[in-house]
mmCIF file as Biopython writes it, N, C-alpha, C and O atoms, coordinates in Angstrom:
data_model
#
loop_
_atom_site.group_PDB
_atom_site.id
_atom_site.type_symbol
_atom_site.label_atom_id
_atom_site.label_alt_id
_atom_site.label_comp_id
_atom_site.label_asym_id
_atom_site.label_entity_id
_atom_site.label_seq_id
_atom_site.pdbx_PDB_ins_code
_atom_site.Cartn_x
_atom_site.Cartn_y
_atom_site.Cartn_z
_atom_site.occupancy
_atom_site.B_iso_or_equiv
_atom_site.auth_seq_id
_atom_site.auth_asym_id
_atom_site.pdbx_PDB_model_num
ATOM 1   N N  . UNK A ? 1  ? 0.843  -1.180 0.000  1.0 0.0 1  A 1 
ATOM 2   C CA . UNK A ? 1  ? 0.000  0.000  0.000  1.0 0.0 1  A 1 
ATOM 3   C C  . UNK A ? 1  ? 0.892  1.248  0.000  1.0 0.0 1  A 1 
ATOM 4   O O  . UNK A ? 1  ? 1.907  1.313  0.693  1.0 0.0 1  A 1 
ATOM 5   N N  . UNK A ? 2  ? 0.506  2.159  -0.742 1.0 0.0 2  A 1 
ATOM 6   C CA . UNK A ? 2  ? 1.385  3.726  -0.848 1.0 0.0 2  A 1 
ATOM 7   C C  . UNK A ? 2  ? 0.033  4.455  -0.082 1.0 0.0 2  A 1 
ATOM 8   O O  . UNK A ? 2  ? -1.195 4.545  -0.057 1.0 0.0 2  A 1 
ATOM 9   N N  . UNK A ? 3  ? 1.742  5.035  0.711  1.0 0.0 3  A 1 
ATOM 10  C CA . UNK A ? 3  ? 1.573  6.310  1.815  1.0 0.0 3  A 1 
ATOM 11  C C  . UNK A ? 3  ? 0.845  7.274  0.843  1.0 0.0 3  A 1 
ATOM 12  O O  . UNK A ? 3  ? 0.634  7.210  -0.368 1.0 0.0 3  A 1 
ATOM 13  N N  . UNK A ? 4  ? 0.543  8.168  1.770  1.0 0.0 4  A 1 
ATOM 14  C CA . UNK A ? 4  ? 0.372  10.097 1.162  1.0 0.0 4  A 1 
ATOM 15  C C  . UNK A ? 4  ? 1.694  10.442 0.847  1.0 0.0 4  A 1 
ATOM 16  O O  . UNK A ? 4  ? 2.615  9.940  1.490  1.0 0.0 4  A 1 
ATOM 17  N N  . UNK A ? 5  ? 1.856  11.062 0.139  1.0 0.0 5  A 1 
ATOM 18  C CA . UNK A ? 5  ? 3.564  11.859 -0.003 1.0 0.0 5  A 1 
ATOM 19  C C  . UNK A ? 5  ? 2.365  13.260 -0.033 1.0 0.0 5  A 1 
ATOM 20  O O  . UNK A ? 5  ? 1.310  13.600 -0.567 1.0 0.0 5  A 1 
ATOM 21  N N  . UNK A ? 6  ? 3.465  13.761 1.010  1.0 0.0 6  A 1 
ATOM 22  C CA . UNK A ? 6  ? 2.895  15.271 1.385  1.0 0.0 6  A 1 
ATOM 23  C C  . UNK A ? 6  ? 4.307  16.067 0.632  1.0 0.0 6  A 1 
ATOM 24  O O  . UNK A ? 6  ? 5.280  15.331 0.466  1.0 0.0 6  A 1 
ATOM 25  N N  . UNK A ? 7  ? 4.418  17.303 0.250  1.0 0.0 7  A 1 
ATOM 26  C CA . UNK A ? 7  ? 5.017  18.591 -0.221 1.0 0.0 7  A 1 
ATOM 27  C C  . UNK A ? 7  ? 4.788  19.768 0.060  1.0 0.0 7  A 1 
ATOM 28  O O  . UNK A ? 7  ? 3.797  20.498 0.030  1.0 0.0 7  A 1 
ATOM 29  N N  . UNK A ? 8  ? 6.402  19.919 0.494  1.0 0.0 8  A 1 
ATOM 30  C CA . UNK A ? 8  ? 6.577  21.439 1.232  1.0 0.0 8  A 1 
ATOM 31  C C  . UNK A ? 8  ? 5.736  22.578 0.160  1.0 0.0 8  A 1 
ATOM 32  O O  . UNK A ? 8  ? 5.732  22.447 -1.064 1.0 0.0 8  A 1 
ATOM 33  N N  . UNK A ? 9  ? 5.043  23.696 0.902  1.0 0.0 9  A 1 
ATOM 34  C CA . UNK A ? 9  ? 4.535  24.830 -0.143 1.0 0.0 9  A 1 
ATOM 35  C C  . UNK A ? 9  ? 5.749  25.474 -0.606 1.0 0.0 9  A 1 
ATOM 36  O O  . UNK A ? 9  ? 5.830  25.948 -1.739 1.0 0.0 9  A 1 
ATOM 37  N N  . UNK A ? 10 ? 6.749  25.509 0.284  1.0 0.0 10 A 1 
ATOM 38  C CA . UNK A ? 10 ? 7.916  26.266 -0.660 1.0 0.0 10 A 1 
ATOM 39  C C  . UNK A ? 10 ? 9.370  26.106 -1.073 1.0 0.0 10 A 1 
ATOM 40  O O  . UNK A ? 10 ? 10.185 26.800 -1.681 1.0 0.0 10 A 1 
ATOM 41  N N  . UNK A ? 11 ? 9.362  24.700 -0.397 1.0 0.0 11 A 1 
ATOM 42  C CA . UNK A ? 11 ? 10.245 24.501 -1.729 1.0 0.0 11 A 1 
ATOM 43  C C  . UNK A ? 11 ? 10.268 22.906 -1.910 1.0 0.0 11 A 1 
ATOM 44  O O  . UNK A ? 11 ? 11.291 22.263 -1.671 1.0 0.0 11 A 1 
ATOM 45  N N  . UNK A ? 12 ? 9.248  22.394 -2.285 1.0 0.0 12 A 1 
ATOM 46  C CA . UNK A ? 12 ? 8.913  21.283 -3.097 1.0 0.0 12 A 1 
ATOM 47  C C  . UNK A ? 12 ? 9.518  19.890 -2.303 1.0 0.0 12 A 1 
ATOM 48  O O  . UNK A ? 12 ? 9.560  18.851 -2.961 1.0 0.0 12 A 1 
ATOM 49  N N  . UNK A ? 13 ? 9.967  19.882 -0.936 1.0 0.0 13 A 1 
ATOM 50  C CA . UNK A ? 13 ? 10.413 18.900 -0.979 1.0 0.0 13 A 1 
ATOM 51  C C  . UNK A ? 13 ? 9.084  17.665 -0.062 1.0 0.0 13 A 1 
ATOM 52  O O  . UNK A ? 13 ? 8.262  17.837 0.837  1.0 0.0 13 A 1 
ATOM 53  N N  . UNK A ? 14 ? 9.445  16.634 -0.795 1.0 0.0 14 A 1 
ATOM 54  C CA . UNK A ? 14 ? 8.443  15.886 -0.615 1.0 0.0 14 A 1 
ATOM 55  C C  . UNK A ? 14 ? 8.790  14.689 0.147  1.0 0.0 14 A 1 
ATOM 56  O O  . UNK A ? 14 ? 9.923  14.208 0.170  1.0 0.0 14 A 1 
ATOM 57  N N  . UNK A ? 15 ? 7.306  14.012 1.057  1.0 0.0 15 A 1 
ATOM 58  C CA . UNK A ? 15 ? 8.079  12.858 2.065  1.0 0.0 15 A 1 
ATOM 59  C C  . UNK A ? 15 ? 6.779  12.093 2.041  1.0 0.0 15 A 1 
ATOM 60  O O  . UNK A ? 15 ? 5.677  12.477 1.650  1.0 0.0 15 A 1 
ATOM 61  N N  . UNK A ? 16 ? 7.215  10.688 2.644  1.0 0.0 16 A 1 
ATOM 62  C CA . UNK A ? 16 ? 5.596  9.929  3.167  1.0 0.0 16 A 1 
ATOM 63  C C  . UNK A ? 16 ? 5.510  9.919  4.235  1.0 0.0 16 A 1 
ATOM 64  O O  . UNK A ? 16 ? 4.435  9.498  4.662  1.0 0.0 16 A 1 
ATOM 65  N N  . UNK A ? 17 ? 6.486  10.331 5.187  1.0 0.0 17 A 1 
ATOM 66  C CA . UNK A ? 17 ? 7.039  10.307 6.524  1.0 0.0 17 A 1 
ATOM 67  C C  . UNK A ? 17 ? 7.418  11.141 7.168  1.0 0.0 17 A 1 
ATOM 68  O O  . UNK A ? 17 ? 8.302  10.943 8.001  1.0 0.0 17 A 1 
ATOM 69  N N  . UNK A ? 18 ? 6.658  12.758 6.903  1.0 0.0 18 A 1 
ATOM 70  C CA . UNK A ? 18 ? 6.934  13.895 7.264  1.0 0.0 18 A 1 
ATOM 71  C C  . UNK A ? 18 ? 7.336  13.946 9.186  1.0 0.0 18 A 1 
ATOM 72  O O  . UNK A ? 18 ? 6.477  13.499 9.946  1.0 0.0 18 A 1 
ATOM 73  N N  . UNK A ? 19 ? 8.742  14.550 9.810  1.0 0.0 19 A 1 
ATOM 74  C CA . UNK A ? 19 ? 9.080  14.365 10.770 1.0 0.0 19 A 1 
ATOM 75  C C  . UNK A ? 19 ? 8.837  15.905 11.209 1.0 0.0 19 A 1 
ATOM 76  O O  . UNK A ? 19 ? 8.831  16.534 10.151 1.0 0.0 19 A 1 
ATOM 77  N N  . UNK A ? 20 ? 8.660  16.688 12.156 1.0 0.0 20 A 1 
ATOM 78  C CA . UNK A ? 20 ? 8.497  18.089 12.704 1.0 0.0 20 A 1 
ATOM 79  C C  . UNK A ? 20 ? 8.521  18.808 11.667 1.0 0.0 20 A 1 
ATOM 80  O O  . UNK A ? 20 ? 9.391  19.661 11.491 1.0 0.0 20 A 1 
ATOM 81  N N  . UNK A ? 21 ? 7.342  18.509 10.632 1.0 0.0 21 A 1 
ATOM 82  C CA . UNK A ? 21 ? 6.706  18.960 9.729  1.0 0.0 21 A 1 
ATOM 83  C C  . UNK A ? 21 ? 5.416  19.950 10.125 1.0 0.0 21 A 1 
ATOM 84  O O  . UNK A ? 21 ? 4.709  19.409 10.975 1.0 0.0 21 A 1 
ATOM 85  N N  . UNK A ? 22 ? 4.996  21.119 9.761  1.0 0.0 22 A 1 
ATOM 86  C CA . UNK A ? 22 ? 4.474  22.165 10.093 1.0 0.0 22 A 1 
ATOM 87  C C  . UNK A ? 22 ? 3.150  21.919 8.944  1.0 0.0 22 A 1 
ATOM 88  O O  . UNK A ? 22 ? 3.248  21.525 7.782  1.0 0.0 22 A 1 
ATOM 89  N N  . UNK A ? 23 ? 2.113  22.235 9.579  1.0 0.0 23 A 1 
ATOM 90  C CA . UNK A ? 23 ? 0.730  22.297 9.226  1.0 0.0 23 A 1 
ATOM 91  C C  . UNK A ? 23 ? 0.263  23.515 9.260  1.0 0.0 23 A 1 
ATOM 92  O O  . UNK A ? 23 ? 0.653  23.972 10.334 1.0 0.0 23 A 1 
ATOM 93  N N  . UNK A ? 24 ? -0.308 24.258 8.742  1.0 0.0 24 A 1 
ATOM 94  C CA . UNK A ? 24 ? -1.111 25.603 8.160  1.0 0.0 24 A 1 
ATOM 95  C C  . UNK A ? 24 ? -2.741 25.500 8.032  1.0 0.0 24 A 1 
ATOM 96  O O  . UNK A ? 24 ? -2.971 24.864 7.004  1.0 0.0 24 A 1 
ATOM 97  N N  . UNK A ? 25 ? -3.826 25.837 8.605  1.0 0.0 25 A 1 
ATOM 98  C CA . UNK A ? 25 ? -4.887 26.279 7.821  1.0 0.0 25 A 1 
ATOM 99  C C  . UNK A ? 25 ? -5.405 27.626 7.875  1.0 0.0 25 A 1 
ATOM 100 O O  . UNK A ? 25 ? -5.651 28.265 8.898  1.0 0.0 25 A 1 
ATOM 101 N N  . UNK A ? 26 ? -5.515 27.910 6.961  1.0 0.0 26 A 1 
ATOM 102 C CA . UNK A ? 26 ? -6.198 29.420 6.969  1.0 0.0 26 A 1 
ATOM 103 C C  . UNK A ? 26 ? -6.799 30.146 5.921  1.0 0.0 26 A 1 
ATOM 104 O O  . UNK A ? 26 ? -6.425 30.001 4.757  1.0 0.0 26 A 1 
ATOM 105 N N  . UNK A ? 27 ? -7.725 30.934 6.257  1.0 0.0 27 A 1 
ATOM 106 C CA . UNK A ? 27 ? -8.355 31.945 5.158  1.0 0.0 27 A 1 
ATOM 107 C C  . UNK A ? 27 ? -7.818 33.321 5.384  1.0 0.0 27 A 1 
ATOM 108 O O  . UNK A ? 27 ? -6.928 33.642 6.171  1.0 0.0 27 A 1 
ATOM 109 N N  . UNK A ? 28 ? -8.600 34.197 4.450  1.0 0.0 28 A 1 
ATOM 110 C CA . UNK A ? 28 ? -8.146 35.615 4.687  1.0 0.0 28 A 1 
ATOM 111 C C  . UNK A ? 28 ? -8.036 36.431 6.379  1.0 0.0 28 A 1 
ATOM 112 O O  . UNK A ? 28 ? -7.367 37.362 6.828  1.0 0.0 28 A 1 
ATOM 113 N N  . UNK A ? 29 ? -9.044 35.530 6.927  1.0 0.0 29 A 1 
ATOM 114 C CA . UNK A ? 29 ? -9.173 36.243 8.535  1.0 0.0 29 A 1 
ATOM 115 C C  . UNK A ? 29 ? -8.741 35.335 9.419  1.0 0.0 29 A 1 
ATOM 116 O O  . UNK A ? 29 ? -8.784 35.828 10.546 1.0 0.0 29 A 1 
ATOM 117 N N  . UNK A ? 30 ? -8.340 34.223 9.424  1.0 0.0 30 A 1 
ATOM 118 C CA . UNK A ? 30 ? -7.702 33.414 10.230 1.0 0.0 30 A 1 
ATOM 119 C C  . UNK A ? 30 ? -6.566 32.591 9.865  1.0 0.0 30 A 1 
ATOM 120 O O  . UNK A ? 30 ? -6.623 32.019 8.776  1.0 0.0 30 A 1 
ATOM 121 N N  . UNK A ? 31 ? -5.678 32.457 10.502 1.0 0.0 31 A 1 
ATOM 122 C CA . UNK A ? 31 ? -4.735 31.260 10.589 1.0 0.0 31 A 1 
ATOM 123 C C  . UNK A ? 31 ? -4.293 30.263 11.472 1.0 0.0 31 A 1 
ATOM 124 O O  . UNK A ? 31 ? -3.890 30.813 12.497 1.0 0.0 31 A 1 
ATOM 125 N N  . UNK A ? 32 ? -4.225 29.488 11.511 1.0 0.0 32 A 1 
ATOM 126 C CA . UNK A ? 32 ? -3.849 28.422 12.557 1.0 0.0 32 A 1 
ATOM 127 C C  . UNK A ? 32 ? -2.471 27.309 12.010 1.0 0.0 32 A 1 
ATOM 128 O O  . UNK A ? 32 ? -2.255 26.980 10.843 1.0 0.0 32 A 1 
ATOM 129 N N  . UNK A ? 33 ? -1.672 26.886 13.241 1.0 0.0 33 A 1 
ATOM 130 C CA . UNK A ? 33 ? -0.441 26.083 13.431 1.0 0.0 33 A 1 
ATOM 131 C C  . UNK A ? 33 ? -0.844 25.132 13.723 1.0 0.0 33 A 1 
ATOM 132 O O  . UNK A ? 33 ? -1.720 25.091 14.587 1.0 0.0 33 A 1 
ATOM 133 N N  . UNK A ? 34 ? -0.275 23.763 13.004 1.0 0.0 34 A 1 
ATOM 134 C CA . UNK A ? 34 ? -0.616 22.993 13.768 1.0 0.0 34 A 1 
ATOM 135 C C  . UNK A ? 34 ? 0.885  22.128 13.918 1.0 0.0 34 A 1 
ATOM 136 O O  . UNK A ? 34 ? 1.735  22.085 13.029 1.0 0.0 34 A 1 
ATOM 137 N N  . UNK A ? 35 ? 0.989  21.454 15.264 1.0 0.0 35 A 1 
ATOM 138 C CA . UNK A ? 35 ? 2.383  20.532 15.312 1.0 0.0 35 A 1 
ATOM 139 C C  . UNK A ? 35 ? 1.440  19.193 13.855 1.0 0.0 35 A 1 
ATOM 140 O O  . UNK A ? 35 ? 0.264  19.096 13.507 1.0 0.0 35 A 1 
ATOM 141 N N  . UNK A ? 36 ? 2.491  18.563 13.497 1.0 0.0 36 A 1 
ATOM 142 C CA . UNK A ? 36 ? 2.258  17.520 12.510 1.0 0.0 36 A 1 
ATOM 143 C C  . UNK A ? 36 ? 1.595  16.583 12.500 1.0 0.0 36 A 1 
ATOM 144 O O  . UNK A ? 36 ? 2.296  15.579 12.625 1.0 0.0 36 A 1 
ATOM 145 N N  . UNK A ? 37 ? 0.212  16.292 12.385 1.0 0.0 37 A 1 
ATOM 146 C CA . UNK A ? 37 ? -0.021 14.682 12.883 1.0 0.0 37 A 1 
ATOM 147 C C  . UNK A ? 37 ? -1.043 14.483 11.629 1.0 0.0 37 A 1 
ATOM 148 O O  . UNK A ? 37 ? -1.465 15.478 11.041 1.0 0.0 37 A 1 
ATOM 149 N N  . UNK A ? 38 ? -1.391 13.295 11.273 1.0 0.0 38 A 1 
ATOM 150 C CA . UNK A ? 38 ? -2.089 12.765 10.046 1.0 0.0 38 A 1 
ATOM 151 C C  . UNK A ? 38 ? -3.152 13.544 9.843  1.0 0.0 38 A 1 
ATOM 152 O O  . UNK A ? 38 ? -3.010 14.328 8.905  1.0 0.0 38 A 1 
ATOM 153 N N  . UNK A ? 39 ? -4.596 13.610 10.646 1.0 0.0 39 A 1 
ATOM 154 C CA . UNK A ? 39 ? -5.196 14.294 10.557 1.0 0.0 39 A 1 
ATOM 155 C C  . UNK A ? 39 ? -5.426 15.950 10.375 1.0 0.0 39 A 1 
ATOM 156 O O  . UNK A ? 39 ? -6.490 16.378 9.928  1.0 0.0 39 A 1 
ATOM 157 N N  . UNK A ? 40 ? -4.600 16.614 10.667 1.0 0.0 40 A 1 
ATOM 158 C CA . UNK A ? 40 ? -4.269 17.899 10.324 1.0 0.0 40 A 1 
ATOM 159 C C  . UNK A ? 40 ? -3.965 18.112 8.891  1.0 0.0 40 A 1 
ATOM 160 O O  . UNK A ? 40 ? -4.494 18.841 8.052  1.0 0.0 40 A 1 
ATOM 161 N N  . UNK A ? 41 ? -2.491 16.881 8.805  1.0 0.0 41 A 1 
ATOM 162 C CA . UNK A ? 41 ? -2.522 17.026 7.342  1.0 0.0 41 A 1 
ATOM 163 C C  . UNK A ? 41 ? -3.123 17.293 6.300  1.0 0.0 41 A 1 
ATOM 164 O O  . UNK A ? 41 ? -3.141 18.220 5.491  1.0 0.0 41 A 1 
ATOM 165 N N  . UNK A ? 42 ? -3.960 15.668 6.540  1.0 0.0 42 A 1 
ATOM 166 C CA . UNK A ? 42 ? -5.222 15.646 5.893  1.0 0.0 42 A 1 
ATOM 167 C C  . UNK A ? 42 ? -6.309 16.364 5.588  1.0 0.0 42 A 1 
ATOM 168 O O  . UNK A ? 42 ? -6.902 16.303 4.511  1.0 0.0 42 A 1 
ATOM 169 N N  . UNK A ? 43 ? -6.656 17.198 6.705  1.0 0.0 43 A 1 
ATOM 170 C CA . UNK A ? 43 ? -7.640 18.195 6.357  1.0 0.0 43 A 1 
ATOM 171 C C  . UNK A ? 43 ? -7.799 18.903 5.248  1.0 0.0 43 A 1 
ATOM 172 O O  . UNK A ? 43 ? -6.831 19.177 4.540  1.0 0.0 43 A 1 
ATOM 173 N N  . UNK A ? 44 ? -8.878 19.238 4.994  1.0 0.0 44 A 1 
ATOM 174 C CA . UNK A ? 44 ? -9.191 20.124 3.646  1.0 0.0 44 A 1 
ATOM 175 C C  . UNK A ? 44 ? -8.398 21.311 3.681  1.0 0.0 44 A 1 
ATOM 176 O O  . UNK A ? 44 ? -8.576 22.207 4.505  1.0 0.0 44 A 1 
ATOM 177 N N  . UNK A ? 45 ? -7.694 21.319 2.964  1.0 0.0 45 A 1 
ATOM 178 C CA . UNK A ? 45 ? -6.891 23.268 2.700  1.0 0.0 45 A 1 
ATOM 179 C C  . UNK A ? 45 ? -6.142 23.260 3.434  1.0 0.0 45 A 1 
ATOM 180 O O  . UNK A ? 45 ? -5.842 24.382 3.840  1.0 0.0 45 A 1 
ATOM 181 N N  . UNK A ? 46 ? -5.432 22.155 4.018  1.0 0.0 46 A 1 
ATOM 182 C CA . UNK A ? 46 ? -4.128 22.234 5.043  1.0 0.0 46 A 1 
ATOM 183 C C  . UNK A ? 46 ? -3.096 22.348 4.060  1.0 0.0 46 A 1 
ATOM 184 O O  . UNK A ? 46 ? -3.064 21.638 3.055  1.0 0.0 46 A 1 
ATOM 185 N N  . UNK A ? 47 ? -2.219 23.263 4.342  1.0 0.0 47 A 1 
ATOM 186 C CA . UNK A ? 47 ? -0.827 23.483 4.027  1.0 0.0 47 A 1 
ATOM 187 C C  . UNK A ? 47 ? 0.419  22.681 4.409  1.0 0.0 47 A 1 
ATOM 188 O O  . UNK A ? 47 ? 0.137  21.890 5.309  1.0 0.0 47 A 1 
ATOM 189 N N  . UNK A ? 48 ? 1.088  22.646 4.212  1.0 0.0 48 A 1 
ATOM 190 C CA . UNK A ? 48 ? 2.245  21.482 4.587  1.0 0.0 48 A 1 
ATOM 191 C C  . UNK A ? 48 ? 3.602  22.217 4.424  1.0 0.0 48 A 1 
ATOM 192 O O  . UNK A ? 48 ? 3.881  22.612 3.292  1.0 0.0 48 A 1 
ATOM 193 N N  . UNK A ? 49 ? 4.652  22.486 5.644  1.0 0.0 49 A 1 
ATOM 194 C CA . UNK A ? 49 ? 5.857  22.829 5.082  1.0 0.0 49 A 1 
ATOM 195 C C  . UNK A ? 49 ? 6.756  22.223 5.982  1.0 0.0 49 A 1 
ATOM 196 O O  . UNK A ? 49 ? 6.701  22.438 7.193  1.0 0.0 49 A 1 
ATOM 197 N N  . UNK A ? 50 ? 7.365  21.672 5.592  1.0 0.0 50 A 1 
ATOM 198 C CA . UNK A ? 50 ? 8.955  21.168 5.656  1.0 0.0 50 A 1 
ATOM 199 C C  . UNK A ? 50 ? 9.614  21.510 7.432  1.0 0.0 50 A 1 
ATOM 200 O O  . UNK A ? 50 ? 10.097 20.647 8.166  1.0 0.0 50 A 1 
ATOM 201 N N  . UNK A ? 51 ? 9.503  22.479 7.656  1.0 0.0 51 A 1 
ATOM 202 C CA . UNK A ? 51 ? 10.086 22.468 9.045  1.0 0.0 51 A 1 
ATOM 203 C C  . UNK A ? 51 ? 9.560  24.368 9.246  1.0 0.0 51 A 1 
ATOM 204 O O  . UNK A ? 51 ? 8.895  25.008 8.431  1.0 0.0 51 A 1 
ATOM 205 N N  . UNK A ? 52 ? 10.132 24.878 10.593 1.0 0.0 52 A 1 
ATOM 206 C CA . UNK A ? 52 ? 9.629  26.148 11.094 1.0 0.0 52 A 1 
ATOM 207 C C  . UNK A ? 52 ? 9.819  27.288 10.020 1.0 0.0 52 A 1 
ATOM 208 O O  . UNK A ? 52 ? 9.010  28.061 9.506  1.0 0.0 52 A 1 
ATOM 209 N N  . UNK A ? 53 ? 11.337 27.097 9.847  1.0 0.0 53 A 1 
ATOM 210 C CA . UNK A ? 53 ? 11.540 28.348 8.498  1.0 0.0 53 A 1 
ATOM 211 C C  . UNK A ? 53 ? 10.880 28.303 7.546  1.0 0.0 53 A 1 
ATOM 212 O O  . UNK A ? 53 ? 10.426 29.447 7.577  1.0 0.0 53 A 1 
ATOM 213 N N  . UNK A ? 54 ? 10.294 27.682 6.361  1.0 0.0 54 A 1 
ATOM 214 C CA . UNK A ? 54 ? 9.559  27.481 5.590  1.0 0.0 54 A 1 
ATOM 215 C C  . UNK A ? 54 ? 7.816  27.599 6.184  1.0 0.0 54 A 1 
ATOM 216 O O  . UNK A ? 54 ? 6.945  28.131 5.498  1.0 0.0 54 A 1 
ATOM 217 N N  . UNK A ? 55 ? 7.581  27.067 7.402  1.0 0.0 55 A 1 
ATOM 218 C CA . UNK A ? 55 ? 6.183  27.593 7.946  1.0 0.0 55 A 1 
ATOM 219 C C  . UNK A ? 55 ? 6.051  29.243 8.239  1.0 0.0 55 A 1 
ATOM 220 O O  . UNK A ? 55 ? 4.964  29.793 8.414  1.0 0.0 55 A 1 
ATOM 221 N N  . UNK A ? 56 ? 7.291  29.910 8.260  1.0 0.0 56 A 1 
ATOM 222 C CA . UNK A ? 56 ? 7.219  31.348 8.772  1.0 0.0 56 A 1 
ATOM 223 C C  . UNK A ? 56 ? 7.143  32.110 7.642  1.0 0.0 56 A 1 
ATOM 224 O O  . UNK A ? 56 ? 6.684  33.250 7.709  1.0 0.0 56 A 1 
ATOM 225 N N  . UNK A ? 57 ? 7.563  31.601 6.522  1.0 0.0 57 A 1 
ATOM 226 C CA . UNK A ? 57 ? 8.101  32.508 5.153  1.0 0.0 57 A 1 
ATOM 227 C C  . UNK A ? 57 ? 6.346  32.766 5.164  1.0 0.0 57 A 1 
ATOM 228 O O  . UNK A ? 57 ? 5.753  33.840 5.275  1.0 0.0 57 A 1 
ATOM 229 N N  . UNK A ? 58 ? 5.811  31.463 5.018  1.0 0.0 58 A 1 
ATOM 230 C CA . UNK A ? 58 ? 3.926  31.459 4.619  1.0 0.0 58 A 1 
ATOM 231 C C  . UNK A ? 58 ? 3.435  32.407 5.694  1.0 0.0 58 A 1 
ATOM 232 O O  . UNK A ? 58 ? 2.722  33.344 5.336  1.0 0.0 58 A 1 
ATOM 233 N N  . UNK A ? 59 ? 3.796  32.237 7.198  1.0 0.0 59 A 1 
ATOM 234 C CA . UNK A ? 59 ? 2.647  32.760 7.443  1.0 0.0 59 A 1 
ATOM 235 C C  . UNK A ? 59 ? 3.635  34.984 7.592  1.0 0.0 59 A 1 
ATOM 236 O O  . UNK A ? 59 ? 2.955  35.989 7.798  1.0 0.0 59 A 1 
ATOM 237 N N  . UNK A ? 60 ? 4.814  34.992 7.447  1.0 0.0 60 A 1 
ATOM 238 C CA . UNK A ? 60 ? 5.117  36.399 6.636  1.0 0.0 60 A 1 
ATOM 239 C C  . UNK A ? 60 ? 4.249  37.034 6.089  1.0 0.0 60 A 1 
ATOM 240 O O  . UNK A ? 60 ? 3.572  38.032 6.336  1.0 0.0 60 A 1 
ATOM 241 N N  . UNK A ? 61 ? 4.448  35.718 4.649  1.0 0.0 61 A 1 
ATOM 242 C CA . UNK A ? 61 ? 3.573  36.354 3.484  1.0 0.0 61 A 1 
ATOM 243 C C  . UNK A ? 61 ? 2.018  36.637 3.753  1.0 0.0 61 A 1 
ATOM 244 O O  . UNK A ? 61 ? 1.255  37.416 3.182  1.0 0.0 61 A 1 
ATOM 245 N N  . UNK A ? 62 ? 1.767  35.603 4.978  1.0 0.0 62 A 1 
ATOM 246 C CA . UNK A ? 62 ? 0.055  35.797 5.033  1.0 0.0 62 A 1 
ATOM 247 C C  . UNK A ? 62 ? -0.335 37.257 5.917  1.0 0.0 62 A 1 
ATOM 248 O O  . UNK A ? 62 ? -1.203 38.077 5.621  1.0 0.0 62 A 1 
ATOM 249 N N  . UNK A ? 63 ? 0.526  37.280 6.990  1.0 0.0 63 A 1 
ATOM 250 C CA . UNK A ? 63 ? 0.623  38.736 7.775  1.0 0.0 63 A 1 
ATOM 251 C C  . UNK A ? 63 ? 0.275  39.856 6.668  1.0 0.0 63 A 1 
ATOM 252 O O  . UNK A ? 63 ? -0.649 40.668 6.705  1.0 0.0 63 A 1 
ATOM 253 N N  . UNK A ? 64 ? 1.142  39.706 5.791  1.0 0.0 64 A 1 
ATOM 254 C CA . UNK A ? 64 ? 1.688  40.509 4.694  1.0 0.0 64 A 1 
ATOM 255 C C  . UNK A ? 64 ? 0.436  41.205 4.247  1.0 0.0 64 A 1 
ATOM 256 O O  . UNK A ? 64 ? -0.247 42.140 4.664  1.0 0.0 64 A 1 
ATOM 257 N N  . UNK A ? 65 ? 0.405  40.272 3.104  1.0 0.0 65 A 1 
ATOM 258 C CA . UNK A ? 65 ? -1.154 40.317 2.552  1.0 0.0 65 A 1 
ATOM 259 C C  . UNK A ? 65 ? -2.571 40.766 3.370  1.0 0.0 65 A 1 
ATOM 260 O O  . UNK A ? 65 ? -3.631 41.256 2.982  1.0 0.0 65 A 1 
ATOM 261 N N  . UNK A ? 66 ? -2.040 40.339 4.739  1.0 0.0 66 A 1 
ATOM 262 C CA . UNK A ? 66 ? -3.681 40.756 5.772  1.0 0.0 66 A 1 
ATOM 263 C C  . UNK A ? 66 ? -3.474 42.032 5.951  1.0 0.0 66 A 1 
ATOM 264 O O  . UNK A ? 66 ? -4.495 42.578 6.371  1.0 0.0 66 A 1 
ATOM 265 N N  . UNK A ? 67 ? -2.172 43.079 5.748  1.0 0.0 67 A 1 
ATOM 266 C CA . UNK A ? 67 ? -2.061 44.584 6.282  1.0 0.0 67 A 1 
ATOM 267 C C  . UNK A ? 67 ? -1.789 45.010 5.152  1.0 0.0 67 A 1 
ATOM 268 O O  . UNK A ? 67 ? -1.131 46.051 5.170  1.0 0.0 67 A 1 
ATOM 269 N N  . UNK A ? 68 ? -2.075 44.554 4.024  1.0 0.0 68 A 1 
ATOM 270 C CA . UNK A ? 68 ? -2.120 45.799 3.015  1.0 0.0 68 A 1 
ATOM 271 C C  . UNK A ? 68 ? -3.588 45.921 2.295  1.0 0.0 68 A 1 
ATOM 272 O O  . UNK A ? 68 ? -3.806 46.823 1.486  1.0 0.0 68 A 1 
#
């Protein structure tokens, strides 16, 4: 049986076995962190990145975008 292979939003790297892997959901008025676990993943419109630096660039850019 094949895993999920999940992929970082920014820079492509991909795993089936994501380890202190960073979870994202959010719309224009909210965001939320999540520590890594299947179900988060999974969720509808969850984001996926690679480790903390790559979770911060996203939620930067999302700050970003919410104050202009």
């Amino acid at each position: 049986m094949i895993g999920t292979i999940y992929r970082c939003e920014i820079c492509g790297e991909e795993s089936d076995n994501p380890m202190r892997w960073i979870v994202i959901n959010c719309n224009s008025e909210q965001l939320t962190i999540h520590k890594w676990t299947k179900d988060a993943a999974d969720a509808r419109g969850a984001r996926h990145y690679c480790g903390e630096a790559h979770a911060q660039v996203y939620v930067s850019r999302w700050l970003e975008a919410a104050c202009s």
